[in-house]
PAFI-753631 format. One line per field, with one value per residue: x, y, z of N, C-alpha, C in turn; chain; residue in one letter. Coordinates in nm, 2 decimals. Example, Ala and Ser with C-alpha at 12.3 -4.5 7.8 and 13.67 -1.06 7.14 Angstrom:
PAFI-753631
n.x: 1.32,1.28
n.y: -0.57,-0.22
n.z: 0.78,0.71
ca.x: 1.23,1.37
ca.y: -0.45,-0.11
ca.z: 0.78,0.71
c.x: 1.32,1.29
c.y: -0.33,0.00
c.z: 0.78,0.79
ch: A,A
aa: a,s
end
This chain:
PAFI-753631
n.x: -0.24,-0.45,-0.42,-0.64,-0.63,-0.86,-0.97,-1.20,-1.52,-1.65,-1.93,-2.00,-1.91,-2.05,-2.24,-2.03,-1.83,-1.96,-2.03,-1.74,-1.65,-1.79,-1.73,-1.46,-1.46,-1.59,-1.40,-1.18,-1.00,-0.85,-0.94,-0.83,-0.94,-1.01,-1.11,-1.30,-1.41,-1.44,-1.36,-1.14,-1.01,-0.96,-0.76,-0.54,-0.48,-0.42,-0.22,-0.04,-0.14,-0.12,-0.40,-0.63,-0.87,-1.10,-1.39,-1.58,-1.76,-1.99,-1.88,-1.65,-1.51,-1.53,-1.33,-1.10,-1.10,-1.04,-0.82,-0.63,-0.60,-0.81,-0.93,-1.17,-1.30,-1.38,-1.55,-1.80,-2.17,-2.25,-2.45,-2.68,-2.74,-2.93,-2.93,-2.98,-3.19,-3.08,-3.15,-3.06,-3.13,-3.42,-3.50,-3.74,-3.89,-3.83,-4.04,-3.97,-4.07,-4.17,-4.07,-4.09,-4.15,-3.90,-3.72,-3.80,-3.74,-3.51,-3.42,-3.47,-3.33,-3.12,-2.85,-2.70,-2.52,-2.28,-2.09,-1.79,-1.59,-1.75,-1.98,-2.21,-2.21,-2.17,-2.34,-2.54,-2.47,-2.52,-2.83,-2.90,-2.85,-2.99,-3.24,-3.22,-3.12,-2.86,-2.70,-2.79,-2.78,-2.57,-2.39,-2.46,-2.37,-2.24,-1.94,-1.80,-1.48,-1.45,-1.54,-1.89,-2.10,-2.33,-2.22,-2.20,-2.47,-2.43,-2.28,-2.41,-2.34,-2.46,-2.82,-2.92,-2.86,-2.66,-2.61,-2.54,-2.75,-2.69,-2.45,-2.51,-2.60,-2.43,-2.38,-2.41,-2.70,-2.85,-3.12,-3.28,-3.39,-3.52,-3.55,-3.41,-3.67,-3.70,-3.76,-3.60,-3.33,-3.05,-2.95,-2.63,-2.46,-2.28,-1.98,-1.77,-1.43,-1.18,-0.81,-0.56,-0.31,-0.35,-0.18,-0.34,-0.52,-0.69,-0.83,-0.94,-1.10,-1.28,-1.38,-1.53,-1.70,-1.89,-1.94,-2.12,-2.34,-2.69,-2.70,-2.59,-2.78,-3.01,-2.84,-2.71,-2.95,-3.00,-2.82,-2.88,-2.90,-2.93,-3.02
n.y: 1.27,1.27,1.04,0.92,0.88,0.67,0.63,0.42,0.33,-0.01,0.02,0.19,0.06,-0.07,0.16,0.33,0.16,0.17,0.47,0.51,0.41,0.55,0.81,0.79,0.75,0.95,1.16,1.06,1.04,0.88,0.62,0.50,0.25,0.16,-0.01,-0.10,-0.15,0.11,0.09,-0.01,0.19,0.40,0.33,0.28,0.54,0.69,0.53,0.63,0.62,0.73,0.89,1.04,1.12,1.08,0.80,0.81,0.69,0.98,1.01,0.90,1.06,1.31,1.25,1.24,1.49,1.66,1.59,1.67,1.60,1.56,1.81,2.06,2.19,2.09,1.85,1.67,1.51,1.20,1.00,0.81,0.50,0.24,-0.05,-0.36,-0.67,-0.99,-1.33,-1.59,-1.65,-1.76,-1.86,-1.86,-1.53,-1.35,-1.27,-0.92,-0.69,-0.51,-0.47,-0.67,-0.88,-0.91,-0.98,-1.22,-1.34,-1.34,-1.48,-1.72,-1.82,-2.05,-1.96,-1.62,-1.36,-1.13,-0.86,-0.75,-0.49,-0.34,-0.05,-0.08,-0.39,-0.31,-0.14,-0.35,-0.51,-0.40,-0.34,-0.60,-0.61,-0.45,-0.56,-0.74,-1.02,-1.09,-1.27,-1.49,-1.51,-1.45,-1.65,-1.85,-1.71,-1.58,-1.42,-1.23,-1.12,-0.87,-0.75,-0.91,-0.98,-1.15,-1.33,-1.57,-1.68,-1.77,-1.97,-2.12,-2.13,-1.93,-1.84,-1.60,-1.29,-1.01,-0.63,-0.31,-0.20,-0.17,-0.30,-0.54,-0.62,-0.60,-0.89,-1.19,-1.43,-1.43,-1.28,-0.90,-0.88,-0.68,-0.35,-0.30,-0.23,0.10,0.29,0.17,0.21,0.49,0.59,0.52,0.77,0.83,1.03,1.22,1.34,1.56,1.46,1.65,1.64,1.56,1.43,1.48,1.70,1.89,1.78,1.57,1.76,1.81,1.56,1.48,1.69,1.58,1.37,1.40,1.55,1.58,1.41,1.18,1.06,0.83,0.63,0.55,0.50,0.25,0.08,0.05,0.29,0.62,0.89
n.z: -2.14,-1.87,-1.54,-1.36,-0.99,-0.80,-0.49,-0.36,-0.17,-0.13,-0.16,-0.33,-0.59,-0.81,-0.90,-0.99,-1.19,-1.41,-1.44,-1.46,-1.70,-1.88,-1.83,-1.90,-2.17,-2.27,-2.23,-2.24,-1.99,-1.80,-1.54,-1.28,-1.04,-0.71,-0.50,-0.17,0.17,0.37,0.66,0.59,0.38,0.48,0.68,0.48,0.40,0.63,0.63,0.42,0.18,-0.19,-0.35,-0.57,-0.58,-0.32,-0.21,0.05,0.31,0.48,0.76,0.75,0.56,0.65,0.85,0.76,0.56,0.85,0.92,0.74,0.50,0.27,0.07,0.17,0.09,-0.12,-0.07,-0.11,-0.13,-0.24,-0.27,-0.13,0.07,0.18,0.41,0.34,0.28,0.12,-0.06,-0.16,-0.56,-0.66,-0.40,-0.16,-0.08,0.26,0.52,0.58,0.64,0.89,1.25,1.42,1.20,1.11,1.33,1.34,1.15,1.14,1.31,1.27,1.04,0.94,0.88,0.89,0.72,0.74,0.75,0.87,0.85,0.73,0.72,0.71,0.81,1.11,1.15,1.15,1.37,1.56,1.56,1.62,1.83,1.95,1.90,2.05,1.99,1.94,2.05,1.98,1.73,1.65,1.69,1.46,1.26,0.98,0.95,0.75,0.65,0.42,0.18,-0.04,0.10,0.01,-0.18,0.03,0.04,-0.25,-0.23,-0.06,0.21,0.36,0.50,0.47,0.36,0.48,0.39,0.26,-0.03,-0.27,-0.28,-0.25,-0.47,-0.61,-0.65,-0.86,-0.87,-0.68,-0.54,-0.40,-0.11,0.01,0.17,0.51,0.72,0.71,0.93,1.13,1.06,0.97,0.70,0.47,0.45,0.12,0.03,-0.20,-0.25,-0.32,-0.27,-0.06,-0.16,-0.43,-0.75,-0.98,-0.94,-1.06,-1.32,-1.11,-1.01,-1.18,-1.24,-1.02,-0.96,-1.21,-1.09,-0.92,-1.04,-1.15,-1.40,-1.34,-1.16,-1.27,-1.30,-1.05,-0.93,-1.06,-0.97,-0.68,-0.51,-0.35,-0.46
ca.x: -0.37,-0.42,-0.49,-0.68,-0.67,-0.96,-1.02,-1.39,-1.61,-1.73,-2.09,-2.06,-1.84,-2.14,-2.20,-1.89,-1.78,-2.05,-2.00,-1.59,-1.63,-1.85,-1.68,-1.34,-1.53,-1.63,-1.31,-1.05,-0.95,-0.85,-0.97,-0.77,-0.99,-0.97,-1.29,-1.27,-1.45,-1.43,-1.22,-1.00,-0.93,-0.91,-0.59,-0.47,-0.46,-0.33,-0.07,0.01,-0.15,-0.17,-0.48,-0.67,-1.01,-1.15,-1.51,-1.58,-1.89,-1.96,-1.81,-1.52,-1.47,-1.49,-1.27,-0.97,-1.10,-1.00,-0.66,-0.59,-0.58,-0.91,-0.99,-1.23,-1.43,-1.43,-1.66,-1.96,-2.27,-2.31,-2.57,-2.76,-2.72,-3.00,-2.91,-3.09,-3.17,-3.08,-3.15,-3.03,-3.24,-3.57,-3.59,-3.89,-3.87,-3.90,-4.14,-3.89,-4.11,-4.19,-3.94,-4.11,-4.12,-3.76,-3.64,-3.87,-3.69,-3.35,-3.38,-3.50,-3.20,-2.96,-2.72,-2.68,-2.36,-2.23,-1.93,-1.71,-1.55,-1.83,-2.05,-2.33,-2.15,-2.16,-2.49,-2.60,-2.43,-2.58,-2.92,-2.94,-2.84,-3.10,-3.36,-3.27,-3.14,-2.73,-2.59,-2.81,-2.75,-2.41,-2.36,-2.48,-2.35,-2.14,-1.89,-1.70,-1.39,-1.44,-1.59,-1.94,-2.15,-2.42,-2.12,-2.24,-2.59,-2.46,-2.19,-2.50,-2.27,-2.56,-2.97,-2.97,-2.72,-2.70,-2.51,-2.56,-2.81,-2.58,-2.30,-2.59,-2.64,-2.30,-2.35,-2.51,-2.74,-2.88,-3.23,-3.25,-3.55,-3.57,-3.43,-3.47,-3.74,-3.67,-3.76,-3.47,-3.19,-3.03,-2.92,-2.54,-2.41,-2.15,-1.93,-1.63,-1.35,-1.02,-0.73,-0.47,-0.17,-0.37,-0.17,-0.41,-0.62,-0.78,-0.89,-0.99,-1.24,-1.40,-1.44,-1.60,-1.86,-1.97,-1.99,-2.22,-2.42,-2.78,-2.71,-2.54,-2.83,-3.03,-2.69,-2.69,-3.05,-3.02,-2.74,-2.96,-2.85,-3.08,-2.93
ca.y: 1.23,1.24,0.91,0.97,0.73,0.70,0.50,0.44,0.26,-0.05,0.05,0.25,-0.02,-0.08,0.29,0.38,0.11,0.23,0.62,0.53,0.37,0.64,0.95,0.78,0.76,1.09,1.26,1.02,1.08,0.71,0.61,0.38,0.29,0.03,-0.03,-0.17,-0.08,0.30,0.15,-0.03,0.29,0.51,0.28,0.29,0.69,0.68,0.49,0.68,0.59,0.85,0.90,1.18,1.14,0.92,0.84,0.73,0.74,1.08,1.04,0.87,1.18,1.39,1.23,1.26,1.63,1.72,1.53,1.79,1.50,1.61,1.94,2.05,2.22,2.01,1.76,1.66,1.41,1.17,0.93,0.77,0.42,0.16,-0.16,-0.46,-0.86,-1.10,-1.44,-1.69,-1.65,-1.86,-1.90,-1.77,-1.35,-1.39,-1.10,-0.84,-0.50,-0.47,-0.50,-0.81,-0.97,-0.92,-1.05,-1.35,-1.42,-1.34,-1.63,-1.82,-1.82,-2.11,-1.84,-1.46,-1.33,-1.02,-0.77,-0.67,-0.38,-0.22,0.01,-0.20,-0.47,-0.19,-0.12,-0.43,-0.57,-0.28,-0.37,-0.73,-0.59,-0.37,-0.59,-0.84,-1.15,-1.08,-1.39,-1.62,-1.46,-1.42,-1.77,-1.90,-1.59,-1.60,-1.30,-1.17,-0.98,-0.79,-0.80,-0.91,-1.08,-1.22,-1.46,-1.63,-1.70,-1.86,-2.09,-2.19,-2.11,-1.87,-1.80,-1.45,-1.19,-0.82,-0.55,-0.20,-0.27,-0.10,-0.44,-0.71,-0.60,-0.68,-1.02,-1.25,-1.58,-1.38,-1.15,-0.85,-0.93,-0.52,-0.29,-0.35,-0.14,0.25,0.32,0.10,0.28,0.59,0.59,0.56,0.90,0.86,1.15,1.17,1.44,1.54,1.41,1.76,1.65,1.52,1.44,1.56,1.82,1.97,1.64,1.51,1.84,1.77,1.40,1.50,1.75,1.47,1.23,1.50,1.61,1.52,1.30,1.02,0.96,0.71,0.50,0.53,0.45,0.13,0.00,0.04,0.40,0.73,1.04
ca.z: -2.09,-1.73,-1.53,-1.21,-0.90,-0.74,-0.38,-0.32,-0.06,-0.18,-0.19,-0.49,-0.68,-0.89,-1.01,-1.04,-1.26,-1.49,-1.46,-1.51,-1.86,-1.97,-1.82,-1.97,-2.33,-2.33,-2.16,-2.26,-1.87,-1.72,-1.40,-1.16,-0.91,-0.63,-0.40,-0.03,0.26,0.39,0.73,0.51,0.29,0.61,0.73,0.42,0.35,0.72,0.59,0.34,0.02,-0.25,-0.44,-0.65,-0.55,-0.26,-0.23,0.15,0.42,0.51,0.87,0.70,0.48,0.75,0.94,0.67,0.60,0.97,0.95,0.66,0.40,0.16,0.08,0.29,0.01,-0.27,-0.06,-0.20,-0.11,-0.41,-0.29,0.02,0.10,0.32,0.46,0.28,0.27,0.05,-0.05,-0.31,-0.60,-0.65,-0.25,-0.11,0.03,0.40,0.55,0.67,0.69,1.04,1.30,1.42,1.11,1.09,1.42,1.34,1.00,1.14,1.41,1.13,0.93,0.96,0.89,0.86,0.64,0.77,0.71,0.94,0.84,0.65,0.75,0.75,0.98,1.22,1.20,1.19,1.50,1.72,1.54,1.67,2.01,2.01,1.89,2.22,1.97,1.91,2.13,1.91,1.56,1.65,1.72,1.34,1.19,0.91,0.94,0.65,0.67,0.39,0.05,-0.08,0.19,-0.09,-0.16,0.04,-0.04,-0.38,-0.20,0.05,0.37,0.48,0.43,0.44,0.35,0.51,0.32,0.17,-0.13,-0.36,-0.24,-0.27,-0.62,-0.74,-0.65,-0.94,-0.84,-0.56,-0.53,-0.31,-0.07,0.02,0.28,0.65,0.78,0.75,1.07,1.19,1.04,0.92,0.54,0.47,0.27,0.03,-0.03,-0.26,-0.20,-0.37,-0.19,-0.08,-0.22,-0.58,-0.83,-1.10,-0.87,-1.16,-1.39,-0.99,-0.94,-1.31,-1.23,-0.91,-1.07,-1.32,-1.04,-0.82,-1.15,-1.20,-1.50,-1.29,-1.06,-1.30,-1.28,-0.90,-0.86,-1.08,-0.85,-0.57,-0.45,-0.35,-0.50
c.x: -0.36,-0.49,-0.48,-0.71,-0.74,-0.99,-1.15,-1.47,-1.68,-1.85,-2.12,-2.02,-1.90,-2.17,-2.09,-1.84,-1.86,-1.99,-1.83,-1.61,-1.74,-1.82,-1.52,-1.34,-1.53,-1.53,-1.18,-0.95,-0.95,-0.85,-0.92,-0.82,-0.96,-1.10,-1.26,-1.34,-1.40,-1.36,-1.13,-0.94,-0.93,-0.79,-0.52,-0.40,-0.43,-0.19,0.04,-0.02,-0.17,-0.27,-0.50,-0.78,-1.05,-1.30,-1.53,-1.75,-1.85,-1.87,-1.69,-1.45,-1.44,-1.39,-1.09,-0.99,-1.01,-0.84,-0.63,-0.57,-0.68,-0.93,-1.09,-1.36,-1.46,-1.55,-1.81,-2.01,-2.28,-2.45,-2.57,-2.79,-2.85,-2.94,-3.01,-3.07,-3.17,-3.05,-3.11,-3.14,-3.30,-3.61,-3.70,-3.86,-3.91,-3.93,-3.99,-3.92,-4.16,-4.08,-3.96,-4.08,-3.98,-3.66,-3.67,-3.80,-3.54,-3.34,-3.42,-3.46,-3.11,-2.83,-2.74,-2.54,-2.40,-2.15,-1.91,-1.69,-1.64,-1.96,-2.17,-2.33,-2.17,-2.25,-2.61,-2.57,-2.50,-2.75,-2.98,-2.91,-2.95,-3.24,-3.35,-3.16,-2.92,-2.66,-2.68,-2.81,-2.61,-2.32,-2.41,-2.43,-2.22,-2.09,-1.80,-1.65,-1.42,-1.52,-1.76,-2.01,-2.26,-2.36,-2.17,-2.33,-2.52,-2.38,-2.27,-2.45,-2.42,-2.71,-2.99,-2.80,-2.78,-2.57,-2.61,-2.64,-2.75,-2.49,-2.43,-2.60,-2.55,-2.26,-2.45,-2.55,-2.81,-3.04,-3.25,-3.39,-3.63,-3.43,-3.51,-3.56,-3.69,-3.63,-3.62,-3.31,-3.17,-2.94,-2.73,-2.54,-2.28,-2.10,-1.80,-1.55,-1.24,-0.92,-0.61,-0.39,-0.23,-0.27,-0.22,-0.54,-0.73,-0.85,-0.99,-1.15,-1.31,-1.47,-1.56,-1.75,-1.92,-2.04,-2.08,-2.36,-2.54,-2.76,-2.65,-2.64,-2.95,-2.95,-2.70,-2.79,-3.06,-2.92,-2.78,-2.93,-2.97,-2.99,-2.98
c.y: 1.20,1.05,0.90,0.86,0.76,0.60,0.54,0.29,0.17,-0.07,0.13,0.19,-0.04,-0.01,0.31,0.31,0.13,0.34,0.63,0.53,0.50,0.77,0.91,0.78,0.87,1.19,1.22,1.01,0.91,0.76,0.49,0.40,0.17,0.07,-0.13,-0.11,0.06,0.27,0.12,0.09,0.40,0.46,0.31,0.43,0.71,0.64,0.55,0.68,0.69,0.80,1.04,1.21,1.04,0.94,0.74,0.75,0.84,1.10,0.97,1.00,1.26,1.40,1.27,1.45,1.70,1.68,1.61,1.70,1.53,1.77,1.97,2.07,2.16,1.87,1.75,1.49,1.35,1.04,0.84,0.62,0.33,0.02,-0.25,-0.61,-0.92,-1.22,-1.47,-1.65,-1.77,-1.87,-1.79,-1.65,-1.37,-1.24,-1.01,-0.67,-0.48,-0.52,-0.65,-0.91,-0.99,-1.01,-1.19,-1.43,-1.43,-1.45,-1.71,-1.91,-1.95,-2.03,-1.67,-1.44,-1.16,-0.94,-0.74,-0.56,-0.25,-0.17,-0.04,-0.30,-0.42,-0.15,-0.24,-0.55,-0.48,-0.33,-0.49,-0.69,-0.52,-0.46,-0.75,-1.00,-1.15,-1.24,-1.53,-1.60,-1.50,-1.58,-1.90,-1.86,-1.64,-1.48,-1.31,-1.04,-0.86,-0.88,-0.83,-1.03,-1.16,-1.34,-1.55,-1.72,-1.78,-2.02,-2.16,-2.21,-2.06,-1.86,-1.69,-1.35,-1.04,-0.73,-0.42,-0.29,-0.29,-0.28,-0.56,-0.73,-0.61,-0.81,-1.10,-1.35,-1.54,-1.28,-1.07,-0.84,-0.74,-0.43,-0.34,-0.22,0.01,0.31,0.26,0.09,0.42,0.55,0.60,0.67,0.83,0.98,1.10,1.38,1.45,1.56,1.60,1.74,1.57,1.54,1.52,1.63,1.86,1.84,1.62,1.63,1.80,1.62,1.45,1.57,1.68,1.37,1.31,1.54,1.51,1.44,1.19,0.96,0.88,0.58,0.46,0.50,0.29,0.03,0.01,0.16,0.51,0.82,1.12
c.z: -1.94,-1.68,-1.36,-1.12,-0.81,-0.62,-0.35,-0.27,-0.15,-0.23,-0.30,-0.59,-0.83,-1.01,-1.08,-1.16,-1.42,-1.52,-1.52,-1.67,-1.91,-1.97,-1.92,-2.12,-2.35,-2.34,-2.18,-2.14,-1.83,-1.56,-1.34,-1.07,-0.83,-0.53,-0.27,0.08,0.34,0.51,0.66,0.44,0.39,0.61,0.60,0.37,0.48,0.71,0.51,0.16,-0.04,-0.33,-0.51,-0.59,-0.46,-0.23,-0.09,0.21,0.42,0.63,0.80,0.63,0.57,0.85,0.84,0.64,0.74,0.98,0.81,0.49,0.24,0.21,0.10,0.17,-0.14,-0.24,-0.10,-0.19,-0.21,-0.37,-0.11,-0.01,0.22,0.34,0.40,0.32,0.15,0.08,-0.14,-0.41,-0.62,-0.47,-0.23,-0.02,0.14,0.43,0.66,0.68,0.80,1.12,1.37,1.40,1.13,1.15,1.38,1.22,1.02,1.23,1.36,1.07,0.94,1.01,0.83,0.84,0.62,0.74,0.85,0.96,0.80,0.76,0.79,0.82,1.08,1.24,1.24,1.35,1.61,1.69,1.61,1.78,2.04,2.01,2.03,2.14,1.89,1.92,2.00,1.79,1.54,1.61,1.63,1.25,1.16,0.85,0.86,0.65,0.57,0.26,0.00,0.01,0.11,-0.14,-0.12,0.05,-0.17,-0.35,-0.13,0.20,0.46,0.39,0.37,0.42,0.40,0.44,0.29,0.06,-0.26,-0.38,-0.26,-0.37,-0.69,-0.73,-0.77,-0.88,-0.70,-0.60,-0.36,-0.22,-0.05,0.14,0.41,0.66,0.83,0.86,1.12,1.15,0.95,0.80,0.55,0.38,0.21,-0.03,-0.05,-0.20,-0.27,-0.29,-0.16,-0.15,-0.35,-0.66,-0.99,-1.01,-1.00,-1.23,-1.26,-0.99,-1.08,-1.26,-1.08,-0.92,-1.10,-1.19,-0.91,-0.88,-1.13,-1.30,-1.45,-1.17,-1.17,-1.23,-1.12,-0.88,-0.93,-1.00,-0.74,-0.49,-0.49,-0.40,-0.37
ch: A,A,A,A,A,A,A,A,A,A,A,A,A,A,A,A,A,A,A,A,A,A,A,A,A,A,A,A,A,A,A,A,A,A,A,A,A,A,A,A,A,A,A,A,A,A,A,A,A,A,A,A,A,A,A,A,A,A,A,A,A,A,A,A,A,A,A,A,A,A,A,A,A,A,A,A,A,A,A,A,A,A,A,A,A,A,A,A,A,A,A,A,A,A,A,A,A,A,A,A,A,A,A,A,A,A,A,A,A,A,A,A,A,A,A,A,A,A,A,A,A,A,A,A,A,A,A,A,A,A,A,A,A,A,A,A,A,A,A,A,A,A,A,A,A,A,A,A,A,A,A,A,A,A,A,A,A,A,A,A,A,A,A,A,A,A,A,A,A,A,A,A,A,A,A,A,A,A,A,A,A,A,A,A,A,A,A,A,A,A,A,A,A,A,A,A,A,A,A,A,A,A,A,A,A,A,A,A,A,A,A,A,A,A,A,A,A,A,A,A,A,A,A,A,A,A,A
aa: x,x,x,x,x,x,x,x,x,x,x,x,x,x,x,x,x,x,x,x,x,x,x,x,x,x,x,x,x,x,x,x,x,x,x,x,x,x,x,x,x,x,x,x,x,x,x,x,x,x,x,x,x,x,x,x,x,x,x,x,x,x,x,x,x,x,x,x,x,x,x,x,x,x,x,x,x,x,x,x,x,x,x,x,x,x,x,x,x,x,x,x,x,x,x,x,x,x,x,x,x,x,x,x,x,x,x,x,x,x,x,x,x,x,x,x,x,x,x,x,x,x,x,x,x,x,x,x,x,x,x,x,x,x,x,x,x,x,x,x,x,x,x,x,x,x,x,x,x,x,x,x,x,x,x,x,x,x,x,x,x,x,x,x,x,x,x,x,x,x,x,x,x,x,x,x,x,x,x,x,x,x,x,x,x,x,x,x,x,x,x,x,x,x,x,x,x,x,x,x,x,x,x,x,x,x,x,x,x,x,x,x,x,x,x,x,x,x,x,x,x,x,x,x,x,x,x
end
């Protein structure tokens, strides 16, 4: 029985953990996976980690494609990613669909809980620069190295949480207020890829199919993901 390891970008944690148990039912195929932000699992397949399958941001993927690491043509898009807010649940949704609204609710906040590493840390630090109000967000902001910024929302550290919607959604005790305003960002991709030196290459491209296939975007749209 093969037993395929899979590194994948916390934002799909959600699906995935779904899609595993039901491809491993049907296929008897085990999945070792491990979930961590896309720079964390860049350093680490720099380092040398082996996997079978990694499932990163697109520019992440790309960036290991060119360093000769994924095969170039087994990549594949599996779902599209927006930046969202969350609050604790029962608090009241603060208006965040115009960019207005938004700044108005983000200087609001007591506190804003951020990521670091993740993709969405990264979008959203350039976003507060752009909207004029960084130095005073920054300066209540409750940054997390890594992991599940909604956390904080249950511990009461911060007001609002920002993450991938997909990552707010595997927090319980929390509701997701929405996405930030379209207009004011581009969608993360997630694409998976089979690692060159795979251990189980073959098992890796079936899993990869399945996790490409029209029958796994319900799963991805109830964890907050666009096919």
């Amino acid at each position: 029985m093969d037993n395929i390891r899979m590194l994948s970008t916390l934002g799909l944690m959600g699906a995935m953990r779904s899609l595993s148990s039901a491809y491993e039912a049907a296929t008897g195929v085990r999945i070792d996976a491990d979930f961590a932000p896309t720079q964390a699992l860049l350093k680490r397949l720099r380092d040398g980690e082996a996997a079978d399958l990694v499932i990163l941001t697109r520019e992440g993927l790309d960036a290991v494609i060119g360093e000769g690491r994924v095969v170039a043509d087994s990549a594949a898009d599996l779902a599209r990613s927006y930046v969202g807010i969350a609050v604790r649940a029962g608090q009241a949704h603060p208006d965040i669909t115009s960019e207005a609204a938004l700044r108005a609710t983000l200087l609001a906040a007591r506190s804003v809980a951020y990521s670091q590493l993740g993709a969405s840390g990264i979008y959203f630090a350039q976003l507060i620069q752009r909207l004029g109000i960084a130095v005073e967000i920054n300066a209540k902001a409750t940054i997390v190295q890594q992991g599940f910024t909604a956390e904080r929302l249950v511990n009461g550290e911060a007001d609002l949480a920002v993450q991938q919607i997909s990552e707010l959604k595997q927090v319980g005790g929390i509701d997701v207020v929405g996405p930030i305003p379209h207009d004011l960002q581009t969608p993360a991709v997630f694409s998976a890829g089979r690692m060159a030196n795979a251990t189980h290459a073959e098992a890796a491209d079936r899993l990869l199919r399945y996790l490409a296939s029209p029958e796994v975007v319900p799963v991805l749209r109830q964890s907050g993901l666009e096919p």
